[in-house]
DRENZANU-286802 format. One record per residue: residue number from 1; x, y, z of N, C-alpha, C, O, CB in turn. Coordinates in nm, 3 decimals, decimal comma, always signed. Glycine has a CB too. Layout:
BEGIN
(site NUM; (X; Y; Z); (X; Y; Z); (X; Y; Z); (X; Y; Z); (X; Y; Z))
...
REM end
This chain:
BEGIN
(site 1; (-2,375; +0,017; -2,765); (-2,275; +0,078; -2,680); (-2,205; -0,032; -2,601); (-2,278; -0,121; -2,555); (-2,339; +0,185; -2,585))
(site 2; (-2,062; -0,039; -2,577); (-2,002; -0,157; -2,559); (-1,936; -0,072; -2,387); (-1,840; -0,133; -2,341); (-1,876; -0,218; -2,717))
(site 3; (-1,963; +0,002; -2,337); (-1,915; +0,055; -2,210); (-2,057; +0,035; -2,146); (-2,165; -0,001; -2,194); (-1,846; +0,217; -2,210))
(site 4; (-2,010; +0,077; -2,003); (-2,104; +0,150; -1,930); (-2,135; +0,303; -1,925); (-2,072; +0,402; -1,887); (-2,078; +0,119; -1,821))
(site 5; (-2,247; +0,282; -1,973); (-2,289; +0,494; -1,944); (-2,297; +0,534; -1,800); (-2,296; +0,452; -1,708); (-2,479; +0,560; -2,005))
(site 6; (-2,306; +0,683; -1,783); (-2,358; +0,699; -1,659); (-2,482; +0,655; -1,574); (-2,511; +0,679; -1,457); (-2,361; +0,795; -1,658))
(site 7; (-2,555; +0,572; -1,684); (-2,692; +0,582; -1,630); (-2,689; +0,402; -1,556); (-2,764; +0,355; -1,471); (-2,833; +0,624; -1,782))
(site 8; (-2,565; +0,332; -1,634); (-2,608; +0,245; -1,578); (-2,529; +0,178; -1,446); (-2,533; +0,074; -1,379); (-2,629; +0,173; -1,673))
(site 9; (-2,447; +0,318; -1,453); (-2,398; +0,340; -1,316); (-2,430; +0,385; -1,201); (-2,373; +0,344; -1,100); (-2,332; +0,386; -1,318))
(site 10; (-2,540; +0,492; -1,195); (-2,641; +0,519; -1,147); (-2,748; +0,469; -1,102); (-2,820; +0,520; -1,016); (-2,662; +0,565; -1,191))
(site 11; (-2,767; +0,352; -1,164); (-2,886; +0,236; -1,181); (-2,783; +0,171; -1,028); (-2,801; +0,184; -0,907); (-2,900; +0,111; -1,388))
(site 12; (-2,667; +0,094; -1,115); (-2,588; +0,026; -0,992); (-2,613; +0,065; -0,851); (-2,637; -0,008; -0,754); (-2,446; +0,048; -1,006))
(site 13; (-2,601; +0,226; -0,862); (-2,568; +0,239; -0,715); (-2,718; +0,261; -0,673); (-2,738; +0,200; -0,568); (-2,451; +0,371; -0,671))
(site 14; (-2,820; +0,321; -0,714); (-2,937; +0,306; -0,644); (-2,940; +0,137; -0,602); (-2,902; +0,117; -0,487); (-3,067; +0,362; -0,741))
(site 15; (-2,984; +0,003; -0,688); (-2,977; -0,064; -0,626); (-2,895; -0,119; -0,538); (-2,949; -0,181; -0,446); (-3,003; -0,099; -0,668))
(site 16; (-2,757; -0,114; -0,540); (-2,679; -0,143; -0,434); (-2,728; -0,078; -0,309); (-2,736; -0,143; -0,205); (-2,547; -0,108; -0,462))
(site 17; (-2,769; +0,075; -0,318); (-2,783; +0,113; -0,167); (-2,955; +0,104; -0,116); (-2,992; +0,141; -0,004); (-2,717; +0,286; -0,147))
(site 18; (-3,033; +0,057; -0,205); (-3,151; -0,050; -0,193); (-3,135; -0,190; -0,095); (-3,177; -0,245; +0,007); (-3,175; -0,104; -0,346))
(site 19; (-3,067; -0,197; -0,178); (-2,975; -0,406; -0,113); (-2,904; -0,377; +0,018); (-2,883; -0,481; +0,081); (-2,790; -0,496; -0,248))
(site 20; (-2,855; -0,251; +0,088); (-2,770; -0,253; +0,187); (-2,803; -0,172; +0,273); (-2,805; -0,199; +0,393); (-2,655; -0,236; +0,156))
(site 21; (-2,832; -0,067; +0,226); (-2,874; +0,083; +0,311); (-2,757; +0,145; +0,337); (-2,638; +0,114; +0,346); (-2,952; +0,069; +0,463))
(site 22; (-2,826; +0,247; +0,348); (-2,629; +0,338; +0,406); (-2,582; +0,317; +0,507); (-2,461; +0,298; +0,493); (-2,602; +0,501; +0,434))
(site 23; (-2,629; +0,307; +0,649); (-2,530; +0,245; +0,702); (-2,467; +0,191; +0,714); (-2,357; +0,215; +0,764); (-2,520; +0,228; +0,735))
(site 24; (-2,536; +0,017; +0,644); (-2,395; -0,068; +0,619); (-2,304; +0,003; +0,512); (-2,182; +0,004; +0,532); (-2,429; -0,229; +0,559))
(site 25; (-2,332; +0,036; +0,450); (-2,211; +0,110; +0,292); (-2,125; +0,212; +0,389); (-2,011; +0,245; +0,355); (-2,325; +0,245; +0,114))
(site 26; (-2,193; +0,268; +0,533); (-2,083; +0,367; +0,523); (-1,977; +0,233; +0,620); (-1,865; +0,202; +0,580); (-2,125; +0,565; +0,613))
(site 27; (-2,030; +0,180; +0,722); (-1,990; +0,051; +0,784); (-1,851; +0,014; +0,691); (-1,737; +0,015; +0,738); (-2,127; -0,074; +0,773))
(site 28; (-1,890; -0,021; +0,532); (-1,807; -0,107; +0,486); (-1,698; -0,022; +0,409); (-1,597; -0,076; +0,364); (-1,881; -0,209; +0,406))
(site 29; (-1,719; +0,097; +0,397); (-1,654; +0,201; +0,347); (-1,544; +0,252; +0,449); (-1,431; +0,283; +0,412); (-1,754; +0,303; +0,312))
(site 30; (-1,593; +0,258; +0,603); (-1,490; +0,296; +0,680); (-1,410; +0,147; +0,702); (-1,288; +0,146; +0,688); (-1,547; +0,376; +0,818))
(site 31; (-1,475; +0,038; +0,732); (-1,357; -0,096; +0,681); (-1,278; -0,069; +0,564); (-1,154; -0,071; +0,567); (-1,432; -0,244; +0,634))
(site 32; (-1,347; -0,045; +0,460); (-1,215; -0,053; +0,378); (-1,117; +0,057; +0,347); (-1,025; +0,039; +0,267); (-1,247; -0,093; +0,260))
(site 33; (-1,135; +0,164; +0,408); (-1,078; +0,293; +0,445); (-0,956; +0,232; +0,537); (-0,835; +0,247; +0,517); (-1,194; +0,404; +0,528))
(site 34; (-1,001; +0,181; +0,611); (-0,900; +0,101; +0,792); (-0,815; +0,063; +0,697); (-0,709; +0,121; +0,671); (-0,974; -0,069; +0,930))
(site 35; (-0,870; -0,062; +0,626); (-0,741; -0,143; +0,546); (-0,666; -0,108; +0,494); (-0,553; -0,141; +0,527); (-0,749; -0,212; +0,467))
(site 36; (-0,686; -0,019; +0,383); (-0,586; +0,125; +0,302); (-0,538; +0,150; +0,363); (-0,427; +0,102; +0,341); (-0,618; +0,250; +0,249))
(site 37; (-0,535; +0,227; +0,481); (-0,452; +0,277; +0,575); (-0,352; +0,246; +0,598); (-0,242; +0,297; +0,574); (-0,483; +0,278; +0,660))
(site 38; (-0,414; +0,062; +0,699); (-0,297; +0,003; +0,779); (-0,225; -0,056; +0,600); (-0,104; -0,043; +0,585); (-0,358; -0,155; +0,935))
(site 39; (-0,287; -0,099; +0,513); (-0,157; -0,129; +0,367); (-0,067; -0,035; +0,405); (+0,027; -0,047; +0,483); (-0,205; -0,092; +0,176))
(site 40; (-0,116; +0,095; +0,322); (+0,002; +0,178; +0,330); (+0,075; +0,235; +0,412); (+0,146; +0,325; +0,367); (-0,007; +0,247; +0,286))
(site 41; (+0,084; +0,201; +0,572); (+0,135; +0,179; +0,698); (+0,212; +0,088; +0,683); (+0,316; +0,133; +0,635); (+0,054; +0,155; +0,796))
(site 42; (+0,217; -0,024; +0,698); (+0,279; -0,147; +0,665); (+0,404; -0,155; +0,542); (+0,512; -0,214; +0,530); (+0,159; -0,232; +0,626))
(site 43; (+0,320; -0,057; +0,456); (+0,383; -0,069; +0,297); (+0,522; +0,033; +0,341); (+0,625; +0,018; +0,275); (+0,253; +0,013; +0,136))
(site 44; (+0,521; +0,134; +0,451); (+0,599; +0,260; +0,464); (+0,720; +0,163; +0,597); (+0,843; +0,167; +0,610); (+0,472; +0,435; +0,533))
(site 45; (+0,624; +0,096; +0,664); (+0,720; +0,035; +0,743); (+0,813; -0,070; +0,660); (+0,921; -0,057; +0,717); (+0,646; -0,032; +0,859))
(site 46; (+0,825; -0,139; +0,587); (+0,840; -0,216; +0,519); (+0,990; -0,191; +0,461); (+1,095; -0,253; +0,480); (+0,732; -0,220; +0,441))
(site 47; (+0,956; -0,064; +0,376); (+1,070; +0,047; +0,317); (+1,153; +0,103; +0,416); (+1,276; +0,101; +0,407); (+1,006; +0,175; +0,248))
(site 48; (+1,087; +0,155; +0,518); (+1,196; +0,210; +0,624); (+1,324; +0,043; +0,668); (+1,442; +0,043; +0,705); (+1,071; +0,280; +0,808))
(site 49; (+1,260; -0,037; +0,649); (+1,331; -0,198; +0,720); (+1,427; -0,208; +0,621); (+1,547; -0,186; +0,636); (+1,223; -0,365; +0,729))
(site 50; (+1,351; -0,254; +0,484); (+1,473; -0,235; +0,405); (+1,605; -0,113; +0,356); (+1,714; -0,138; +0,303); (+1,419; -0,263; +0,315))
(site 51; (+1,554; +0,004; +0,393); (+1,642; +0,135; +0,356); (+1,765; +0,121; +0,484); (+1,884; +0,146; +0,465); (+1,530; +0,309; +0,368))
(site 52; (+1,701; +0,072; +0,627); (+1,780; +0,086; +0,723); (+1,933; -0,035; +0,703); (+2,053; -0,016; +0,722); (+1,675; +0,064; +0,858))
(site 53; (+1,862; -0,145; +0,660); (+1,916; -0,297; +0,627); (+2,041; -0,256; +0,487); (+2,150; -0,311; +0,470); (+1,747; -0,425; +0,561))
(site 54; (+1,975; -0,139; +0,398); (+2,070; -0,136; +0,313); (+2,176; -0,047; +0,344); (+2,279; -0,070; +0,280); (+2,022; -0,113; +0,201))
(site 55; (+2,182; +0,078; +0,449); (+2,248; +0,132; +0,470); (+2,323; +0,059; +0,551); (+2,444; +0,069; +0,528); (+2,210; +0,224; +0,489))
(site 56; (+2,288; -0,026; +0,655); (+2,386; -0,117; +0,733); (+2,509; -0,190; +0,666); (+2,628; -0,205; +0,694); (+2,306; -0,225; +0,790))
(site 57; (+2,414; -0,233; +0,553); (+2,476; -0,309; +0,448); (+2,627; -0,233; +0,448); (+2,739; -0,266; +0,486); (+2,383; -0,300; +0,295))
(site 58; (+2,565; -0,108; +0,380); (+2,714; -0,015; +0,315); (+2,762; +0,046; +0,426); (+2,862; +0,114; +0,407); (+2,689; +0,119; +0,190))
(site 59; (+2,735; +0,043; +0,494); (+2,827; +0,103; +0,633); (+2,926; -0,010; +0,708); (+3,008; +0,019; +0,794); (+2,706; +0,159; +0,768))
(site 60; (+2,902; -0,144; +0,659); (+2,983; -0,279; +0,684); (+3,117; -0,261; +0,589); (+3,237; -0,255; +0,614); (+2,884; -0,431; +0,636))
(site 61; (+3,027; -0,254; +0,449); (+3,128; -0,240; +0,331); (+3,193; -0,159; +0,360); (+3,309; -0,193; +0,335); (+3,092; -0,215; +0,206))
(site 62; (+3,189; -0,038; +0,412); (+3,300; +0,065; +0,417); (+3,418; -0,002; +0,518); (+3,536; -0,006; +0,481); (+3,236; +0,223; +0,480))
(site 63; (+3,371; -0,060; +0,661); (+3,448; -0,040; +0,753); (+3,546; -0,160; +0,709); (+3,659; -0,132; +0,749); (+3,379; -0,035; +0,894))
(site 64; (+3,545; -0,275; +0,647); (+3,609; -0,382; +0,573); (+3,738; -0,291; +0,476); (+3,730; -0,189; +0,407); (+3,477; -0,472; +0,470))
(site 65; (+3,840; -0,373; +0,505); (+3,976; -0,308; +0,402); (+3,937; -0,367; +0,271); (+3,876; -0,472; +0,254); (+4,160; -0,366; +0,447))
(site 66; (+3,978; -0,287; +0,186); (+3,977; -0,359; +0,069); (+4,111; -0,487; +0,015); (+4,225; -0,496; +0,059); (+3,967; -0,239; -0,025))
(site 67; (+4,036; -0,581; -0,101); (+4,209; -0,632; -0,079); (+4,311; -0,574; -0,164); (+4,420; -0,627; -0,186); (+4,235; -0,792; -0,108))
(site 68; (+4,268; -0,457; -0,213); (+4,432; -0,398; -0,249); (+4,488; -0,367; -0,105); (+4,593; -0,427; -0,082); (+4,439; -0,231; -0,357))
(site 69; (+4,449; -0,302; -0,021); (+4,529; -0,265; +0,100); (+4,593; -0,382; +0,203); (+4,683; -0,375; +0,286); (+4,435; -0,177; +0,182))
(site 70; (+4,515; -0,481; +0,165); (+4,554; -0,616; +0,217); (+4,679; -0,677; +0,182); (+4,748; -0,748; +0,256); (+4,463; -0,705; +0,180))
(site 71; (+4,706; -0,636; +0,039); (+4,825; -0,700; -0,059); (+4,948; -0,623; -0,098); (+5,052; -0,662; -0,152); (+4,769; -0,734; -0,193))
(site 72; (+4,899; -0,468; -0,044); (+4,988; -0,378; -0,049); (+5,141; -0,406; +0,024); (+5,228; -0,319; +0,020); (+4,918; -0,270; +0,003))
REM end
């Protein structure tokens, strides 16, 4: 068998929570819960910066004449 079965996934996690205990696992679980978070916090602020930056953008472009009206 060239995967992992369930069993030896099962195996994994008994010893992992052997090696750590649950408190630290839940410890490191709510850390990496935090981090996800603030990513996709960051990731949402990020988009709002650029969406605001691009609408500025085209709200410049509009108020500019074009140069047909320039040459008219």
């Amino acid at each position: 068998m060239a995967g992992l079965s369930i069993w030896h996934v099962i195996i994994f996690a008994i010893v992992v929570i052997l090696l750590f205990g649950t408190s630290k696992l839940k410890n490191i679980g709510k850390d990496v819960g935090g981090a996800v978070k603030d990513f996709k916090k960051s990731m949402r602020e990020e988009e709002n910066i650029a969406l605001k930056e691009t609408n500025t953008l085209e709200h410049e472009e509009t108020k500019k004449p074009s140069d047909s009206t320039i040459n008219s």
